[in-house]
N, C-alpha and C positions, 0 to 999 in steps of 0.2 A: 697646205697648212703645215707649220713647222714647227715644233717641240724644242722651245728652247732649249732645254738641258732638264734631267730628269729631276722626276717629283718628289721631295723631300718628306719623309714620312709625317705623317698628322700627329698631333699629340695625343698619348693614351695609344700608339699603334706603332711603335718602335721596335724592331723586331719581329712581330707580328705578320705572318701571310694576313692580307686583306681582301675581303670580301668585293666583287664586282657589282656595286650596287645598281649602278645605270646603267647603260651602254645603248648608244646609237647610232645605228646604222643609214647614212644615204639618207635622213630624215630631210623631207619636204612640206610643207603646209603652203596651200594656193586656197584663196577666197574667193568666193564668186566666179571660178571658173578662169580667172585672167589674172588676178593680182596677185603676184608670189611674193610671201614677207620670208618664207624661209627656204634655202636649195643647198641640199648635199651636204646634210649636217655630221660630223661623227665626230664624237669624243664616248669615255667611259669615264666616270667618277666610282673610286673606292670608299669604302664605309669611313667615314670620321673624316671625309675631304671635307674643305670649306673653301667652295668653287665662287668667284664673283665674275657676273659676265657684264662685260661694258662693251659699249658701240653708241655711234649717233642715234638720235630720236627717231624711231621706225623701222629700227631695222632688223626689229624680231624678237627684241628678247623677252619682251614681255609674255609673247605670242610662244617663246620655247618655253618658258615656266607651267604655261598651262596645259602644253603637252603632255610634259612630265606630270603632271599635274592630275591629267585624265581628264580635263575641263573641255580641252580641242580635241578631236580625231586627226592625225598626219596622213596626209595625202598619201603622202609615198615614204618607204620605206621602213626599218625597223627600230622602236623602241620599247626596250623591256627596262622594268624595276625589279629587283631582288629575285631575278631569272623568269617570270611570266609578263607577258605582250601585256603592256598598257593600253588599255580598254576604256577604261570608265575609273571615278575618283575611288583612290582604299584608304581605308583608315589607314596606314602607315606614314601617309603624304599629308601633311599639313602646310597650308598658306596663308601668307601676312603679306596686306598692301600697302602703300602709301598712307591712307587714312585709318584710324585703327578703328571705324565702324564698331565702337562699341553699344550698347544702349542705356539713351539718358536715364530712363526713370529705373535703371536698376542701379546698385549699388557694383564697388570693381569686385568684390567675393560673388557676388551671382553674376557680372558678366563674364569671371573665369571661371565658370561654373557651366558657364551657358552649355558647353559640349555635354556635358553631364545629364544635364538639365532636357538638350532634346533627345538624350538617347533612353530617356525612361524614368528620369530624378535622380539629385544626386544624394547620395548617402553622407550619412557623417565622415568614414573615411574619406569620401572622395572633398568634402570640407575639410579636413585635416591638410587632405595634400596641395588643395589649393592656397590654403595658408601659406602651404609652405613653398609654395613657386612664387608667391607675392613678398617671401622673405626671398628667394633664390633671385626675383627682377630687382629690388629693392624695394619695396614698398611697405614693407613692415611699419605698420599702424595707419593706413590708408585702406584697412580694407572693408570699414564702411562708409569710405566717402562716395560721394558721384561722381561722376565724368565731365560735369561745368566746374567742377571743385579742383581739379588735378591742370597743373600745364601741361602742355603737347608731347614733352617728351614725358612726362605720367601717364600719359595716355597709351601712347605707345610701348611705354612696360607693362602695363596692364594687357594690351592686346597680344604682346609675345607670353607671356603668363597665358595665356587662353589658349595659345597655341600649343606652349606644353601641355597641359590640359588634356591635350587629344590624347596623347600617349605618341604621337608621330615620331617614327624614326627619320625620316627625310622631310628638313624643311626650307620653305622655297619661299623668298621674301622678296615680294616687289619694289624695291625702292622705300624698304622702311620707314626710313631715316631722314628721307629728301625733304621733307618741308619742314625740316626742323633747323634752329641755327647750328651755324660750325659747333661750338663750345660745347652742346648740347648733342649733338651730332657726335665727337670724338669720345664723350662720355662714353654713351650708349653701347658704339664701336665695342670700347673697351668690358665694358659688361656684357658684350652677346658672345664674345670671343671667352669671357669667366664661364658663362655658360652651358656653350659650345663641350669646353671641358669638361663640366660636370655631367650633362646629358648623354656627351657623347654623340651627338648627333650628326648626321649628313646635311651642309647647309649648302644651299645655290641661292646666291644671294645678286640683285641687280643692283647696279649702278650705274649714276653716269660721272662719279667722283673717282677720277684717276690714283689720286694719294687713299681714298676709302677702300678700295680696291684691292690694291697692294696692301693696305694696312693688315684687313682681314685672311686674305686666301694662302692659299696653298697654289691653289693655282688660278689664273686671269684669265679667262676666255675670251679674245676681242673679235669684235663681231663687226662685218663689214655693212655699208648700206644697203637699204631694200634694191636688190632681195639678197637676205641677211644670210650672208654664210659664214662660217668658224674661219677667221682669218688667220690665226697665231693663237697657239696655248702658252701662255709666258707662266715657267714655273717661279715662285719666289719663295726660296729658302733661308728664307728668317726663321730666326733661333723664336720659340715660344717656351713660355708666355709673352706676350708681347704687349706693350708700354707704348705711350704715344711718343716717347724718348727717341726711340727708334725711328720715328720718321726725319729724325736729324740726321740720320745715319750715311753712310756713301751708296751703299749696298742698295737700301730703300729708297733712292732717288735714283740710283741707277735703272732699278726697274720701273720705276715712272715715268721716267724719259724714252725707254725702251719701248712702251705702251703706247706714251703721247707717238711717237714715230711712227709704229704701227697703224696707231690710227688716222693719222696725217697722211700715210702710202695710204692706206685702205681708202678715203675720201677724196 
C-alpha cells in the first residue's frame, strides 16, 4: 500500500492536533469458513476526515463499513473506534444505504424522529431539532409531507436528516447517492460536504463513482478485488469549500486518472 503524498487537513481542523478516530490493524473478514471478502486491512482515519472507499463490485467495501459499523465481527485482526475494540453497534456510529428505508404511513418529521421515537419518545425539544436538520438537508416546509410525496433525492435528505438525528459522530454511507441521477447526485454531493462542515462529522462514504469520489474526500481509499485489500490511499488536496466548479479543474482530474490507473493495475 502506498500513500501518495500527505493528508491535507480537514476543514474546521487547521492547525489543530487531530484526534485518531479509527485505526486498523491486519483486519480480515472470511464467510463461511472459505470465502475471504477482506485480507490485511490497515489505514487510520482522524476526526473531521471524509474518507470515500472505491473498488470493483465485491470486493469488500460494503462488508468494511459494517465492521466499522459493529454490524460484522473481523475475523482477524484489530479494529478500534475513538480508542475501544469494536464489538457491537454504539451510538456514535450511525449508517445510511442506498435505499433511504423510510416509512410510508408516517410523515418526514416522525420518520427523523424515528431515532427518538424508539429510544423512549421524542420531546418537544428533540422536535425543535429535527426541524431544524430538515432546514440544515433542505427541506424546510416538507416536513409534513410523506415519502410517495417527495422525489428520490427528497427522500434521501430526509433519510441523512434521520441520520443526524442519532446524535452520530462517525457516519458511514453506503452508496447513498447511487440510484439517483448525475444532476441530482452532484446536488446532494455538494450539500452533504455543507454539512459535513456544520456537524463536523467523520464521514466514510462508498462509491463506485471515480469523479464522486475525489469530489468529496480528503482522502480515496482503492480497494482491490475479492479478496479486498487497501490497494493505494490517494490523498486529494483540494482547497474547500468545494464547488462542482472544481471538477473542471487540472488538479481534480489528475487525481481521477491517478485512481482510474490504480484501479486498472489493481484488476
Amino acid at each position: 500500500m502506498n500513500a501518495v503524498s500527505q493528508l491535507k487537513e480537514s476543514p474546521g481542523t487547521a492547525g489543530a492536533a487531530r484526534q485518531e478516530i479509527i485505526s486498523a490493524e491486519h483486519i480480515g473478514k472470511t464467510f463461511g469458513g472459505s470465502v475471504v471478502a477482506l485480507e490485511d486491512i490497515n489505514f487510520t482515519v482522524q476526526q473531521g476526515d471524509f474518507i470515500s472507499l472505491i473498488g470493483p463490485s465485491g470486493c469488500g467495501k460494503s462488508t468494511l463499513l459494517r465492521l466499522v459499523a459493529g454490524l460484522l465481527p473481523a475475523s482477524g485482526g484489530k479494529l478500534n473506534v475513538m480508542g475501544s475494540p469494536m464489538t457491537k453497534p454504539r451510538p456514535e456510529i450511525g449508517m445510511m444505504f442506498q435505499k433511504p428505508t423510510l416509512l410510508a404511513w408516517k410523515s418526514v418529521m416522525d420518520n427523523v424522529l424515528l431515532p427518538k421515537t424508539l429510544a423512549g419518545g421524542a420531546t418537544r425539544k428533540d422536535r425543535e431539532k429535527a426541524i431544524e436538520l430538515l432546514h440544515l438537508v433542505g427541506l424546510e416546509g416538507f416536513e409534513y409531507s410523506f415519502p410517495n410525496q417527495l422525489s428520490g433525492g427528497m427522500q434521501q435528505r430526509v433519510a441523512l436528516a434521520r441520520l443526524l438525528n442519532t446524535g452520530a459522530e462517525i457516519l458511514l454511507l453506503d452508496e447513498p447517492f447511487g440510484a439517483l441521477d448525475e444532476f441530482t447526485r452532484e446536488r446532494l454531493n455538494v450539500e452533504l460536504l455543507r454539512i459535513q462542515r456544520e456537524v463536523k462529522a467523520t464521514i466514510l462514504f462508498v462509491t463506485h463513482n471515480i469523479q464522486e469520489a475525489v469530489f468529496l474526500a480528503d482522502k480515496v481509499f482503492v480497494m482491490t478485488p475479492r479478496p479486498g485489500r487497501l490497494e493505494e490511499i490517494v490523498d486529494v488536496p483540494l482547497a474547500r469549500p468545494r464547488e462542482m466548479e472544481i471538477t473542471k479543474s487540472d488538479e481534480f482530474n489528475r487525481r481521477v486518472f491517478e485512481i482510474r490507473d490504480v484501479l486498472g493495475a489493481a484488476t
